[in-house]
N, C-alpha and C positions, 0 to 999 in steps of 0.2 A: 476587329478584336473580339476575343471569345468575351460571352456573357453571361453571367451568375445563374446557376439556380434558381428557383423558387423557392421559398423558404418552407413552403407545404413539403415537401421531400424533406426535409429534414425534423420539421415539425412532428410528422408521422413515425420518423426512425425514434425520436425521444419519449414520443408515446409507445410506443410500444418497446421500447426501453426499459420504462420504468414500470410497467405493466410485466416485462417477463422478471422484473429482479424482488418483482414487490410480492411477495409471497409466496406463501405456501401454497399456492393453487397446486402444484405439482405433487404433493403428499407426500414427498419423500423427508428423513430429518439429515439435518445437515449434524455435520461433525467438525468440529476445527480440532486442531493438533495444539494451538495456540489458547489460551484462555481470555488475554488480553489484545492480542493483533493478529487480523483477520485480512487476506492477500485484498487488493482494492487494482491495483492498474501498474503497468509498466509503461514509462513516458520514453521518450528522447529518439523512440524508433522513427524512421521517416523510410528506408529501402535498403535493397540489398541489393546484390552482386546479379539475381535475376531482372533483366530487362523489364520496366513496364509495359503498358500499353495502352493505347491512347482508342480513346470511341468519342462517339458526336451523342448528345442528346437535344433533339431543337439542333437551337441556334448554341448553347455550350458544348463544351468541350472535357472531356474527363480520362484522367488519369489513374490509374489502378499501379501502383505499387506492391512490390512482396515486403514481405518482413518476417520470414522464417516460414512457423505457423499458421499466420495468417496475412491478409493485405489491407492494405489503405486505399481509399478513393477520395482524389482531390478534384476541384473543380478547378480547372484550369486557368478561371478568369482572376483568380485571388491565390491557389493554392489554399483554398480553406478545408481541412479537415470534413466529409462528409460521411464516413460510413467505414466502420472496423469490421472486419467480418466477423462471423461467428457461427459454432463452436471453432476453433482451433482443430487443426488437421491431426491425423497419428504424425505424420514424417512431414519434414519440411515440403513445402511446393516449388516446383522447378520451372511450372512454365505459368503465364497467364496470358487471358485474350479477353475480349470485353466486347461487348455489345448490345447498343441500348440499354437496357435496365439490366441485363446480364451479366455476370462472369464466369468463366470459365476458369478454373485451376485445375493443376495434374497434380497428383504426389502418388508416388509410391506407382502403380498399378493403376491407382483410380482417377475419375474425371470428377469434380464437382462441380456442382451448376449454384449460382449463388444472386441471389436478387436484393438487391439495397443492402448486400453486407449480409442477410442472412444463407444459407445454406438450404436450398428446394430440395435438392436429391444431391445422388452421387454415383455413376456407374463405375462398375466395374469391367478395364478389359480384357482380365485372365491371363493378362500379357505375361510371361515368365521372368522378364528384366522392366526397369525401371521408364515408366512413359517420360520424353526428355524436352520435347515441341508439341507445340498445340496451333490450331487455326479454324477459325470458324469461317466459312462463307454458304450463304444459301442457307439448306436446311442440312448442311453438313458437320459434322464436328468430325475434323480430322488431328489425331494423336500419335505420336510416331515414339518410339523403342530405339533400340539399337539399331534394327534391320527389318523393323516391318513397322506399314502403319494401318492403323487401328480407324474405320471409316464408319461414324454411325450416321441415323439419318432418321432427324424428324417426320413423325407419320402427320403431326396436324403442325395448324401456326403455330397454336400456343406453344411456346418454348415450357411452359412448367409443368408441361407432360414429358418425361423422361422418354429420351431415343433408343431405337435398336441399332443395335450389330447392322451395317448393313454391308462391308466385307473387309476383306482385310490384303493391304497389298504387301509384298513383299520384293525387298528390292534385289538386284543383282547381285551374286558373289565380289566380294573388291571394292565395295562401293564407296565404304568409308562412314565413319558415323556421321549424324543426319546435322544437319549445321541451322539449317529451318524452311519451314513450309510456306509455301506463294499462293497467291491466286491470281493469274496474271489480268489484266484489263481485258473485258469483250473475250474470253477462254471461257466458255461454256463450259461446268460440268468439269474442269480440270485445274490440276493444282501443281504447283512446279516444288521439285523437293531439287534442295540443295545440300549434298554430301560435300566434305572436305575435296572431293577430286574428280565431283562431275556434276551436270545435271540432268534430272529426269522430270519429264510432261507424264502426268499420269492424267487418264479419263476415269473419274472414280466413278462412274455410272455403270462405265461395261467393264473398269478395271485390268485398261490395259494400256501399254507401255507409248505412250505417242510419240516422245522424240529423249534421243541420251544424247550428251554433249561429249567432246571428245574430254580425254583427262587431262588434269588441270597440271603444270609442269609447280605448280605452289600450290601450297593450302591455302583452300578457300575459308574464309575467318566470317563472312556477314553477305546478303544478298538484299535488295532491295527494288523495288518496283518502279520506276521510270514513270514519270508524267506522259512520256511520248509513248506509242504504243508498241507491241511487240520486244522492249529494250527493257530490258534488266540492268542496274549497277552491282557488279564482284567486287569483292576487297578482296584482297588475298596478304596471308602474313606475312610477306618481305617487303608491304607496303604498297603495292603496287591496285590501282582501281583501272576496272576496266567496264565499258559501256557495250552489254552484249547484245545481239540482238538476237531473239530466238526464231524467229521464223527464217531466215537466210544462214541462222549457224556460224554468226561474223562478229568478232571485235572491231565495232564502230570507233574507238577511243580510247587509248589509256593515257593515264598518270601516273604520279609518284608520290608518294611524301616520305618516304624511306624511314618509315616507321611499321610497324608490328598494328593493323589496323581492327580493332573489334565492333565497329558500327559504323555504317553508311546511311544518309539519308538525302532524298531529292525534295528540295523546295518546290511550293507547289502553286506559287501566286502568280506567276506568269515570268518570274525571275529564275533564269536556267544556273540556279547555283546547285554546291554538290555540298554536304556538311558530311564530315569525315571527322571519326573521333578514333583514339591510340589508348593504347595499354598503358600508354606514359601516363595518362592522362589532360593530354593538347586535343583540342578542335583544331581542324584544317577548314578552309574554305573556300572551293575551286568557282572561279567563272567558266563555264562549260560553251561558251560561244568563243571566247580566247582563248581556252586551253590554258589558264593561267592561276597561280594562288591569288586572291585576295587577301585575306585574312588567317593571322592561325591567334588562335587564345592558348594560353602556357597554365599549366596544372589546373584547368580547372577542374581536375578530379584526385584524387590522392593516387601517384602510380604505385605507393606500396599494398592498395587495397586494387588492385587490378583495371585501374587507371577509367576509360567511359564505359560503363555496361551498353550505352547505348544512346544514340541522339536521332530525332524525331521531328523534323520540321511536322507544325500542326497546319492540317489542309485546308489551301486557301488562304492563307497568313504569312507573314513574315516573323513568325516566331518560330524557335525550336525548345525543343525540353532535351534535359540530358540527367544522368542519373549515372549514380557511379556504387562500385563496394563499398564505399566510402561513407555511406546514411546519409547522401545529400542528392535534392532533388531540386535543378535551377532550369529557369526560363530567362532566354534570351529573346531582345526584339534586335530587330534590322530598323533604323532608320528609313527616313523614305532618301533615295540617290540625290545627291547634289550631282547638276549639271553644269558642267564647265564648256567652252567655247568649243573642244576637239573633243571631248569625254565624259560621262557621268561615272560620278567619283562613288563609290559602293561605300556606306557608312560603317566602321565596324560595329559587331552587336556590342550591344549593353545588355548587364545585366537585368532585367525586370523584376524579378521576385526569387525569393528561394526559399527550402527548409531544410533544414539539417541537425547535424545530432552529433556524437562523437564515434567515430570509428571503431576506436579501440575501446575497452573496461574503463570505465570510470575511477580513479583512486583516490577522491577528496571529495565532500560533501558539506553544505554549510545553508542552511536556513537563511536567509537576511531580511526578513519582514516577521511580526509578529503574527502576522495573519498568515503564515503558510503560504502563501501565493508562490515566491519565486524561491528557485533553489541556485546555488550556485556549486559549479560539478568541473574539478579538474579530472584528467584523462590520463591515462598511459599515451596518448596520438599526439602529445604537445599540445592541448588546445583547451581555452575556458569557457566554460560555456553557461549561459542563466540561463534556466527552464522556469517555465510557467506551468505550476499545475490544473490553472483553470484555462487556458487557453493556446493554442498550441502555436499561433503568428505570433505571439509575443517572447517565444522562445529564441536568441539571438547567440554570437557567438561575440566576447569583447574581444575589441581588438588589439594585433599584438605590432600593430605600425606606432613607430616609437619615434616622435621629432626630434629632426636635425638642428639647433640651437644655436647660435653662437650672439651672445651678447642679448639674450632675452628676445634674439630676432631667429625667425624659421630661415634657413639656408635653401636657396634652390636649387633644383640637380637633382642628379638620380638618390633616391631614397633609399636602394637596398633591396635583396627581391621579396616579395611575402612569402615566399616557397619556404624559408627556411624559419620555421619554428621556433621556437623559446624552447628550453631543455624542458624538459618533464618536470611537474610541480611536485616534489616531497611534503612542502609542506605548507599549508593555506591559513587565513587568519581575516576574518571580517569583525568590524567594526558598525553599526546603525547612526552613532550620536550624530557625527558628520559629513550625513547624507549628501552628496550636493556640495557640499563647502570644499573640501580637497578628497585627494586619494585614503580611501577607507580600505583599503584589501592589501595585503605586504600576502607574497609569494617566497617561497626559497626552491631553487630550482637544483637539479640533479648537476652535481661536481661542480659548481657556482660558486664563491666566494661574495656575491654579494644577493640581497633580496629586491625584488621587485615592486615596485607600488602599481596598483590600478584605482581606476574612478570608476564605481558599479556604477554610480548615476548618468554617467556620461557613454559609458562601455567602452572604453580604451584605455590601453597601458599609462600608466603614472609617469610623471617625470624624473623620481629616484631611483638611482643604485642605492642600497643602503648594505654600505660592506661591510665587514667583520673586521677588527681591527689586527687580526691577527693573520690575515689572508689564508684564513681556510676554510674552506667551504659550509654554508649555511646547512644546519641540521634543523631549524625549528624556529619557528616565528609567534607572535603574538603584538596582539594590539591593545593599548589600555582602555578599560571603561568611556574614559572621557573622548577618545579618537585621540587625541595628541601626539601620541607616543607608538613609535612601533618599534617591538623587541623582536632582538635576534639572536638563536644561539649559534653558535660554532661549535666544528669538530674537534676544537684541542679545550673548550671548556670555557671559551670566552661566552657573555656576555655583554651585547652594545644596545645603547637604548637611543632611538632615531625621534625627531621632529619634525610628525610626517610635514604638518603644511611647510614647513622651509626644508625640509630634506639634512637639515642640521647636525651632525650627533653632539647627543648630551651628556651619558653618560657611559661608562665601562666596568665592568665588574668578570674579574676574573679569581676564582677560585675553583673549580671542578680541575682535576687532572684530565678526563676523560671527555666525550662528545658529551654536548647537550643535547637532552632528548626533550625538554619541555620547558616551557616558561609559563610565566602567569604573574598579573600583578592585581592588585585588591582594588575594589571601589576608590577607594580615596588616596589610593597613589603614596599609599604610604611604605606597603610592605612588596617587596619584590621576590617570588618564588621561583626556582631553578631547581630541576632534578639531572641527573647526570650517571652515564653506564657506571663511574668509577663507585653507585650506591649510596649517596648520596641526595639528600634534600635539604635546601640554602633557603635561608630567610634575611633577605637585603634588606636595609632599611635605605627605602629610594632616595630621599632627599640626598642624603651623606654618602650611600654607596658602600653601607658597614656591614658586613657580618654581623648578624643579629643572634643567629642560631643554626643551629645545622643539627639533622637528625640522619643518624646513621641507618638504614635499611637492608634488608636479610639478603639481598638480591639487585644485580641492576635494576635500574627502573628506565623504562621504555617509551614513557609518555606521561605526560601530566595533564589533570585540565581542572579549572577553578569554578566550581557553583558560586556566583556572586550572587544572590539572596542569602544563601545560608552560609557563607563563607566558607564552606567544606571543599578541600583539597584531596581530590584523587590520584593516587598517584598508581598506576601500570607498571609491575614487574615482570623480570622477561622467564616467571617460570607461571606466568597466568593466574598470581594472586592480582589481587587490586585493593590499595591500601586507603583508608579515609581518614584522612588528616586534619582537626581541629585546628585551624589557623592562630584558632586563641589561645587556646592552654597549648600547641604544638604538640599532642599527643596523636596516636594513633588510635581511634571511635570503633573502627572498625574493618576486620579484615573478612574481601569475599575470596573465597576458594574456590572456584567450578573443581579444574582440574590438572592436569600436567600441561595439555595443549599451549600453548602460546594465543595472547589477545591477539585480534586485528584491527579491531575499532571497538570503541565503546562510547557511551554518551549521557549525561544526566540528564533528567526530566525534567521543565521547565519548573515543578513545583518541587525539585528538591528532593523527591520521596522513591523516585525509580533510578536504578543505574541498570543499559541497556548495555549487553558486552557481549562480541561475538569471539568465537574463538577458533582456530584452525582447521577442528574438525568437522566444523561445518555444522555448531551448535550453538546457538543462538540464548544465553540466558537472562533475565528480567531480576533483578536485585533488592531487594525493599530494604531500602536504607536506616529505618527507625530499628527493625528489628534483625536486620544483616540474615534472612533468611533467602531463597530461592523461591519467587512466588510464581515462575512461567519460564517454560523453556520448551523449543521444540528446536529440528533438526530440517536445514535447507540440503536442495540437492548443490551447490555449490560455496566454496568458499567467499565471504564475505570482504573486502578490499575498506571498505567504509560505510560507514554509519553513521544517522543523526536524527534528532528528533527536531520536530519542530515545534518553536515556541509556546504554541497555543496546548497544544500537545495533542493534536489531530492525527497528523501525523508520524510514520516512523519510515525512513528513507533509506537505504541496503544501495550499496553497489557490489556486484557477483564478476570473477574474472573470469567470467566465459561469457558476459552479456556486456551491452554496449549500452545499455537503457538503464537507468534509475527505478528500480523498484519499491514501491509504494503500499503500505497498510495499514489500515485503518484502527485508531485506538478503538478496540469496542466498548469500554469504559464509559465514553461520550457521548453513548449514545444507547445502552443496557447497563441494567444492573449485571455486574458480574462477582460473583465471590472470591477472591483469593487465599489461597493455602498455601504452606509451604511443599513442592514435589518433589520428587524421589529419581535418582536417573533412569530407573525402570520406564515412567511414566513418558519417556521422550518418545515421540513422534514425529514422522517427516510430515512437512505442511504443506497444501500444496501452493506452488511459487505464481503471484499475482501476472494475469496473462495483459496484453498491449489491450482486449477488447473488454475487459472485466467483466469475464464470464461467472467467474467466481467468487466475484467479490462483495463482502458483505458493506453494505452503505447505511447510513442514516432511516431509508424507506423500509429495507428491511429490519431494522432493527425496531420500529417504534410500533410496526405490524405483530410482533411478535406476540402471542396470547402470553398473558404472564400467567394462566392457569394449565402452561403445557409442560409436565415433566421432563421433557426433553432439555429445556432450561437449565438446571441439575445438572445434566448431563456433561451440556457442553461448557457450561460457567465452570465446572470440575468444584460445588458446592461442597462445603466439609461439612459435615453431619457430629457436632460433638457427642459424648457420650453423656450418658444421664446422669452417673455418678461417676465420679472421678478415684473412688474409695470408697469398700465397706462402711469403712470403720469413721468416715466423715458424715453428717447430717447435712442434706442438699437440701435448698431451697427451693422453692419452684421457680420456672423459668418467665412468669406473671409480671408483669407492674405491680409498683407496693399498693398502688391505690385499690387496687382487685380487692385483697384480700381483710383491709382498712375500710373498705368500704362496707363490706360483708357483715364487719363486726356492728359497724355504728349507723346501720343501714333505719332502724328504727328514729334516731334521731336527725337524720337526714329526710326521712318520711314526714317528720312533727314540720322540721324546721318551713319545708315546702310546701307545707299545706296550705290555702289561702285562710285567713283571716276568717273573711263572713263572705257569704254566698251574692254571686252577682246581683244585682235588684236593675228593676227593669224601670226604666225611666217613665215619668207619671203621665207625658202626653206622648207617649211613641207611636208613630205611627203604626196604621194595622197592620203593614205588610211585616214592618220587624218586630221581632220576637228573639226574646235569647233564650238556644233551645237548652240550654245546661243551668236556667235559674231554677224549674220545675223540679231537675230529675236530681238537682245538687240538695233541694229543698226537701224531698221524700226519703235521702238517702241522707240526709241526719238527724231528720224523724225518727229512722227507723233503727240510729246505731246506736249497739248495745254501750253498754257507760264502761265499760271494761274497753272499749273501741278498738276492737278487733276479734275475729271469729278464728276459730282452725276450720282448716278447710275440709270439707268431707269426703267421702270415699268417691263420689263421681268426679271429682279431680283428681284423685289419686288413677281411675283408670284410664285416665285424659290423658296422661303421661306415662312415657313408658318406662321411669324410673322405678317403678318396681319391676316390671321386669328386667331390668337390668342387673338389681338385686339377688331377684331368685337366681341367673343363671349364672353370675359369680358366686356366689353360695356352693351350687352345686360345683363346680368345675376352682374353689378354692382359688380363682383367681380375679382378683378385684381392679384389675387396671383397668379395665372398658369402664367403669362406675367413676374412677378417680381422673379419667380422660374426660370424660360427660361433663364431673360436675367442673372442670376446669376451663371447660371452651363456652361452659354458660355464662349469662349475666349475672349477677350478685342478686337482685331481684329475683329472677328466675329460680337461684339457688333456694333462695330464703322460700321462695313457694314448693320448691321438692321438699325441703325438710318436714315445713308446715303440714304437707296431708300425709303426713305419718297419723296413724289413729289406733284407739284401745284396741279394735276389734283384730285388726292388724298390727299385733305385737309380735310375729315374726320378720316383718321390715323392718322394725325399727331394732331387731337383733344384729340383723344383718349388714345394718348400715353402722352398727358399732365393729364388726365384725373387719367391713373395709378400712373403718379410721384406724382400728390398733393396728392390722397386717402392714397399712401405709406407715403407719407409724416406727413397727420394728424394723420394715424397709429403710429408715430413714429419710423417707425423701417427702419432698413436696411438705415439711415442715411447718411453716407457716400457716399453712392453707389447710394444715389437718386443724390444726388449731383453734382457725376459724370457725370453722363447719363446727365443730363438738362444741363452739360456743355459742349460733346458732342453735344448733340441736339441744342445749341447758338451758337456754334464754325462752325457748318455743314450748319443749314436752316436761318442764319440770313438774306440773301437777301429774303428766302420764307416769313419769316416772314412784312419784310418790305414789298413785295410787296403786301402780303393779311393784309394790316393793316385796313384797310378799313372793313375786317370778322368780324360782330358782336359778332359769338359763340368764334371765336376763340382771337379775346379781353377778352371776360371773364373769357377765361381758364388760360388766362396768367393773369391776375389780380387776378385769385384766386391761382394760384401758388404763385406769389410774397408777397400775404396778409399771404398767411400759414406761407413763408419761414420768412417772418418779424416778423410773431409773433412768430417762434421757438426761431430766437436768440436772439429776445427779452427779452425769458424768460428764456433761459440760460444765459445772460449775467445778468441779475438781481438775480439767483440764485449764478452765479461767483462772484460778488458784494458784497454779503451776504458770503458767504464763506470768501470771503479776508477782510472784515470788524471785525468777529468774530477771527480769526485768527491773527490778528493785537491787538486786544483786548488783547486776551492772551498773545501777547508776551509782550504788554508794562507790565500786572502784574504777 
């Protein structure tokens, strides 16, 4: 049996993970389109329609899958996710090949070389059409086109030095395109290419033609290399496998399976079986010493997604791997043979392990833990499926095998086949309270008449149908608070309300003429909500089943859904408004408008305050519910099918109809300051869409790295910057704490109140070594303080600061804002000492600094704070002023100080006047 990893290989891939995502070491600035959600990862991928392929490392085993852009490597022994590659290709990749710590991908023209998932290099082979097969053996890397293949060839071992061109072959006229490349056992130096209608031995050494088969009377569909030697196995598309041998030019063997065949493979443990997989999506399984089928397995692959890409017994084993278009990747074991008296009896496989995903787009979405961990995601492909975002084995599909019952006992017999699907889920509905105790999930499926229950905790379908009373088809489901109850609406306007643990119905409520498009019911099971195409919105009172109220609406409404914290009812109309409805007073709070587009999903934020709503044209907008503005919107490249937030509100979850995967991104909120504003449609940006590797996704590492002293910040937060005044003709305040400028005033009594008492004294037997250095110097310096108990400070403090000059050169340039920015990012202390060495000698500062309080003043702004300061500046220089009263300039400055300050409160107290006169008005009538 294949065995695990080291856990050092993966160890290292997460260091150096979180080492490339953790900073700015790169220098560049990043930009999001988004202010609030940032692309993180796309889950649910597991493979596609491109074959894997299978390498040894040791004694494991590994698997490389594609997945568009880029590939997965699992380790064979567990399937555990080991390595996403990275960066992402231009164009999808078409072929891969692996070996040891390598991978090899083609796309487009180019070869990439790729080690533990990252990207070494990348040649180019100038090819003019698209490279389609790849194969590596030796020190060769062969790539094949249409009609030539492309042959490079390492100069040293190390593979992380990039190979040259070393020629190129070209095949015969008629050949057929290339179906894939061999390397036959003990073929030196040669590689066998198999065309739709022949085959050719090429010697890529001297590059030339060693053996052509004759032509094939059917297309050759898959080739494969034989355990025995010189012997190839053909498939060919009308089903038919044949066992060739190449050195005699002979079919040794055929069979049949009268199917359309696209993978062959030879078991290789000493057991001469043949594994043969169809387009239908069946395994075949020949015994090749009787010429006979053993075993066939039925759909294990979806025939509508092009049934097995490909199946792989692993060497030396009795397992195979098989992988389909389908996003699923399954290992099968062989038992060991029971032996019977004339025969040993061939066990069929079982399944061992698998991963998988949904084929088709995702069309429902729903959170079911508070913590984010699992999502739950119905499909366009019929299928339900939990995802795990922290780990990827825990990703499962519930099941849709439904028990045969009669009388509380299970019936034996055939069950029914699992081939055939449940109809497509319209419309989904989970419930947490009871986990565990019965079925929490009620489904309504496409042209169905009745809803389905499942158990998340158990992961298989529920025991009820729960029908409509009116036998017509389910449009909308919901489940109440408590789990008890599951509602369902119908398409002629009914309402039935189900008891899920007995499967019961309780109650019926018909009044909508039209389909129900929503339900919802309140925390405490009192009020029942119901919206409906006919424009309508119903308020039941549950117990009685009464019309309570009904509120008429501008427009069908298309969906409803209930915030239970804040009891607000959204209600989705089909022209793309979205209505917010006060369950209490039944008013309408508040209406968002994006635009004409039609919603496809939308979702409220666990605290109430965001409503997230995508709309048709592929425009994504963020709502802020308090004040019904537009705070974030940006533009995907695909339309949106569903949407959901997760409880914690980590989370924000998109499903896209061109992608099969759950798209994932990150609240930046949670993890940065970010400012929000209201945006403009101008402002829309495409963002770009979170990749399977999370190349670009912003996480928690990067976010807490982030210098907050980088203006880029601004940038990408989309910061609003208010303006300074709002009006001339208003007096602004400054933009300070009161305490600033409160302080400023009564700074002298806050100085008295802190003083200490009496000066430390030094204790009578203290030892010699201690000493208090602040009794001495506290002792000399109230010896020596004047009885007026404070000095003005002299002019070598004045040129210690560079507050006069600051002075002189608004003076000169008549602009005072640098002086009024200065004294506003100082301390109040600091203040009170620039005023203080204002001095006689220098009576042109203290002109000038009157000079800046009246200009600030007729500015109106920063009010308060002028205030201040000229109360200071009275409190400090009133004798300077007395004794230069006699200063011509410096009378005018104060007489145009005092003429501004008169006429400010002049005309605030006659606008206060007018306010309390008007207001007295109204209350006398």
């Amino acid at each position: 049996m294949p065995s695990k990893l080291s856990d050092s290989l993966i160890d290292n891939s997460k260091r150096r993970r979180v080492e490339g995502d953790n900073g700015s070491g790169n220098g560049r600035e990043r930009k999001f389109a988004s202010n609030i959600f940032a692309p993180f990862r796309s889950l649910g991928h597991v493979t596609n329609s491109v074959p894997f392929s299978v390498s040894t490392l040791g004694q494991s085993y590994i698997i490389t899958t594609c997945i568009g852009k880029s590939f997965q490597i699992y380790d064979a022994g567990s399937l555990r996710l080991l390595f996403v590659s990275s960066p992402e290709t231009e164009v999808p990749i078409t072929a891969l090949s692996s070996h040891f710590h390598f991978v090899y991908a083609i796309w487009g023209s180019k070869i990439g070389v790729f080690r533990r998932g990252r990207r070494e290099y990348e040649i180019d082979s100038k090819s003019p059409t698209n490279l389609q097969k790849i194969l590596i053996f030796g020190d060769y890397i062969c790539a094949s086109s249409d009609d030539s293949i492309y042959v490079f060839q390492f100069k040293t071992s190390d593979k992380r030095n990039a190979p040259e061109l070393y020629t190129v072959l070209t095949l015969p006229p008629g050949a057929g395109d290339i179906v894939k490349l061999c390397h036959p056992h003990t073929y030196l130096n040669k590689i066998l290419v198999a065309t739709e209608s022949y085959l050719f031995l090429y010697n890529v050494r001297t590059g030339k033609l060693v053996f052509q088969s004759a032509p094939f009377d059917s297309m050759l569909t898959d080739i494969d290399i034989a355990p025995a030697l010189d012997t190839v196995g053909l498939a060919f598309s009308d089903g038919r496998i044949q066992a060739f041998n190449l050195r005699y030019n002979k079919v040794l063997m055929e069979i049949s399976c009268r199917q359309r065949i696209s993978s062959v493979s030879f078991r290789t443990d000493g057991t001469a079986h043949l594994g043969v997989g169809t387009v239908d999506g069946d395994l075949y399984f020949y015994d090749l010493n009787r010429k006979k089928r053993v075993h066939i397995l039925r759909d294990v692959h979806s025939a509508s997604s092009g049934g097995v890409s490909r199946i792989a017994f692993l060497n030396g084993q009795a397992m195979f791997v098989t992988s389909g278009g389908d996003n699923s990747l399954k290992e099968y074991v062989f038992d060991p043979e029971l032996s019977s008296s004339s025969s040993l009896i061939t066990s069929p496989p079982r399944l061992l392990r698998s991963r998988g995903g949904h084929s088709q787009a995702p069309s429902k979405l729903q959170f079911i833990d508070d913590s984010g961990h699992f999502i739950l995601s119905a499909s366009l492909d019929r299928t339900l499926w939990l995802f795990s975002l922290r780990k990827d084995s825990q990703s499962h599909e519930i099941s849709q095998r439904e028990k045969t019952v009669r009388n509380n006992k299970r019936m034996a017999g055939f069950t029914g086949s699992l081939k055939e699907k449940f109809a497509e889920i319209t419309a989904l509905a989970y419930e947490g309270n009871k986990h565990g105790d019965w079925e929490n999930i009620v489904s309504a499926h496409k042209d169905e008449n009745f809803a389905r229950t499942w158990d998340a905790h158990r992961g298989i379908v529920g025991r009820w149908h729960l029908n409509t009373s009116d036998k017509s088809a389910v449009s909308t489901v919901n489940i109440s608070f408590c789990g008890n109850f599951g509602i369902i609406g119908s398409a002629k306007g009914t309402v039935d309300v189900y008891n899920l643990q007995s499967g019961i119905h309780r109650k019926h409520f018909r009044k909508h003429s039209k389909d129900v498009t929503g339900v919802a019911i309140d925390n405490s099971n009192k009020t029942l909500f119901s919206c409906s195409l006919d424009g309508t919105l119903h308020f039941y009172e549950f117990k009685s089943g009464t019309l309570k109220n009904k509120l008429h609406l501008t427009n069908p409404a298309v969906s409803l859904l209930l915030h239970r914290s804040t009891d607000l009812l959204s209600v989705c109309l089909n022209n793309g408004h979205i209505l917010i409805v006060d369950t209490a007073s039944i008013k309408v709070v508040r209406e968002l408008k994006g635009n004409s587009s039609p919603i496809t999903a939308y979702d409220i934020s666990a605290d109430g305050r965001w409503l997230v709503a995508s709309y048709s044209d592929n425009i994504v907008r963020v709502w802020d519910l308090p004040t019904g503005s537009c705070i974030d919107a940006f533009k995907v490249t695909s339309k949106i099918m569903a949407l959901k937030m997760s409880t914690n509100g980590e989370w924000l979850a998109t499903a896209h109809e061109d992608d099969i995967g759950i798209n994932l991104w990150s609240n930046r909120t949670m993890f940065r300051q970010v400012n929000l504003r209201q945006i403009t449609e101008d402002e829309l940006e495409y963002i770009d869409m979170p990749t399977i590797a999370g190349d670009n996704a912003e996480n928690i590492i990067s976010g807490t790295s982030h210098d907050g002293e980088d203006d880029s910040l601004n940038h990408v937060s989309g910061v609003y910057m208010s303006r300074a005044k709002l009006s001339d003709q208003l007096i602004t305040l400054s933009d300070l704490p009161r305490h600033r400028y409160l302080t400023m005033v009564n700074l002298d009594v806050i100085k008295q109140r802190n003083k200490p008492k009496e000066a430390p004294k030094a204790p009578k037997q203290a030892p010699f070594f201690l000493s208090l250095v602040g009794a001495e110097s506290n002792k000399k310096e109230t010896e020596q303080e004047t009885p007026q108990g404070k000095k003005r400070i002299g002019e070598d403090a004045l040129k210690k600061t560079g507050f006069r000059r600051k002075l002189i050169e608004a003076n000169a340039s008549h602009d005072y804002s640098d002086v009024i920015r200065y004294l506003k990012n100082i301390s109040a202390s600091q203040t009170e000492l620039e005023i203080q060495s204002f001095t006689t000698d220098d009576l042109d500062t203290v002109m000038y600094f009157l000079d800046a309080l009246t200009n600030t003043l007729k500015d109106r702004s920063d009010y308060e704070l002028v205030q201040a300061w000229m109360a200071i500046f009275l409190k400090t220089h009133g004798d300077l002023i007395i004794e230069n009263r006699d200063t011509h300039d410096l009378q005018i400055r104060l007489s145009a100080w005092k003429g501004t300050d008169d006429e400010e409160k002049k005309r605030i107290n006659e606008l206060i006047a007018y306010c309390n006169g008007v207001l007295s008005f109204l209350r006398l009538n």
